[in-house]
C-alpha positions as CSV (number, residue, x, y, z in Angstrom):
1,X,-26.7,7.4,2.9
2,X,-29.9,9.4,1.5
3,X,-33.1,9.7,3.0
4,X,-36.8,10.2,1.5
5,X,-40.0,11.4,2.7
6,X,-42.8,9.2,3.2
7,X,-45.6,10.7,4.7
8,X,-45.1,11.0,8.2
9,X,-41.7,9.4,7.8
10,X,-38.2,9.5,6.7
11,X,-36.8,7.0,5.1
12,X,-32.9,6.4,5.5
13,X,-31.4,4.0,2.9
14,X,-27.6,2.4,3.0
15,X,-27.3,3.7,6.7
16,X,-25.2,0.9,8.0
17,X,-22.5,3.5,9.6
18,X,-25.1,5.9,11.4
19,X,-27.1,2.4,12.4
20,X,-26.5,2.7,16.3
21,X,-27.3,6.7,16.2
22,X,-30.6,6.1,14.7
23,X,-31.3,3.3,16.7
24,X,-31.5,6.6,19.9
25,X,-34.6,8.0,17.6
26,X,-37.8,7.5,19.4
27,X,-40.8,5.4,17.1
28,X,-38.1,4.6,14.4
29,X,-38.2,0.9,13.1
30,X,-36.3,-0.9,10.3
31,X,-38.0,-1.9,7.5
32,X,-36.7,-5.4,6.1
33,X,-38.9,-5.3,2.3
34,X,-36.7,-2.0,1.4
35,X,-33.8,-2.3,3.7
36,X,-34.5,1.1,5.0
37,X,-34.9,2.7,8.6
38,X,-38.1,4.3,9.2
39,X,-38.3,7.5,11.3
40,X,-40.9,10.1,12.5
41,X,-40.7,12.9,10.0
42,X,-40.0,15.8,12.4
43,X,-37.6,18.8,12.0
44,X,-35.7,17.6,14.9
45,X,-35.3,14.4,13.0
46,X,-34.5,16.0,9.8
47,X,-31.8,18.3,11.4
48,X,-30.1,14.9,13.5
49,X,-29.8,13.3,10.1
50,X,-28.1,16.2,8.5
51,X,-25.7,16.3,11.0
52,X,-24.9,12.6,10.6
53,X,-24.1,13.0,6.7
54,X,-27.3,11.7,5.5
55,X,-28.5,13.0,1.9
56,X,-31.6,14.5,2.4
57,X,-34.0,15.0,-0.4
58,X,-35.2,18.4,-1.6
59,X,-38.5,18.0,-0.1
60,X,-37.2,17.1,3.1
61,X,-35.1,20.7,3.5
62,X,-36.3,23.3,5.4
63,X,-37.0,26.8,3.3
64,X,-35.4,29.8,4.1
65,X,-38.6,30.9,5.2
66,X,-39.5,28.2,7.5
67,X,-36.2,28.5,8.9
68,X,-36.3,32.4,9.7
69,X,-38.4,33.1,12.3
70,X,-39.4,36.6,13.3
71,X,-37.7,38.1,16.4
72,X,-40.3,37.4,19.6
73,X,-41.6,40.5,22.1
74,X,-42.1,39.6,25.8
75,X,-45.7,39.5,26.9
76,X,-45.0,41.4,29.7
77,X,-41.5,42.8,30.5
78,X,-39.3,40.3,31.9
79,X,-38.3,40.7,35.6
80,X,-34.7,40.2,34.5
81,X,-31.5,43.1,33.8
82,X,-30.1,41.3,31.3
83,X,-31.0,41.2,27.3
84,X,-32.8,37.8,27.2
85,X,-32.2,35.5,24.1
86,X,-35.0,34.5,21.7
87,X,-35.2,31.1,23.0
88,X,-35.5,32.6,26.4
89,X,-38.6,35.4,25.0
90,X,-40.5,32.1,23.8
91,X,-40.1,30.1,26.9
92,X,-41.0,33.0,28.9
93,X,-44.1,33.8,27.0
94,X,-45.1,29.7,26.9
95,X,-45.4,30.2,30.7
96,X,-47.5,33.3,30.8
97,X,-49.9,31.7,28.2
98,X,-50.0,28.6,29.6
99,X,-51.1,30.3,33.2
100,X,-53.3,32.5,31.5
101,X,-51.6,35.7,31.9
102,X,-50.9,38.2,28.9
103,X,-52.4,37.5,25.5
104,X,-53.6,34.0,24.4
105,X,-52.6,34.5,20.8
């Protein structure tokens, strides 16, 4: 199984075994000229087919860069005792931003 970008795709060759899982993916379709599933090329879809085993090519890898993302400050402090996780920071300042409160950066 490998898979290659193709614009705003992914394409997944010889992926008979991982058929049903990729079948789940929202806006993929099967290509019958290359014998190929076609997928949205989004990191959420390049991540799912890592997991399943598929060969992904060097362009489709994410960069240490990309990957790293810098630690998130709350807006405003969070009504909470507990140390809050990143994912918690981000959703927490989403919801101020998206009611207008704190910065709009």
């Amino acid at each position: 199984m490998r898979a290659s970008k193709d614009g705003n795709h992914i394409r997944v060759y010889d992926a008979y075994m991982i058929r049903e899982s990729i079948k789940e993916i929202c806006g993929r379709y099967y290509d019958n000229d290359e014998k190929a599933w076609v997928v949205p090329n989004t990191p959420e879809n390049v991540a799912l087919l890592g997991l399943l085993g598929v060969e992904l090519d060097a362009e489709l890898l994410p960069t240490a860069e990309a990957a790293a993302q810098p630690d998130e400050e709350p807006i405003v402090p969070m009504p909470i005792k507990a140390k809050p996780y990143q994912h918690q920071i981000r959703a927490f300042n989403f919801a101020l931003r998206l009611f207008g409160i704190g910065d709009t950066a």
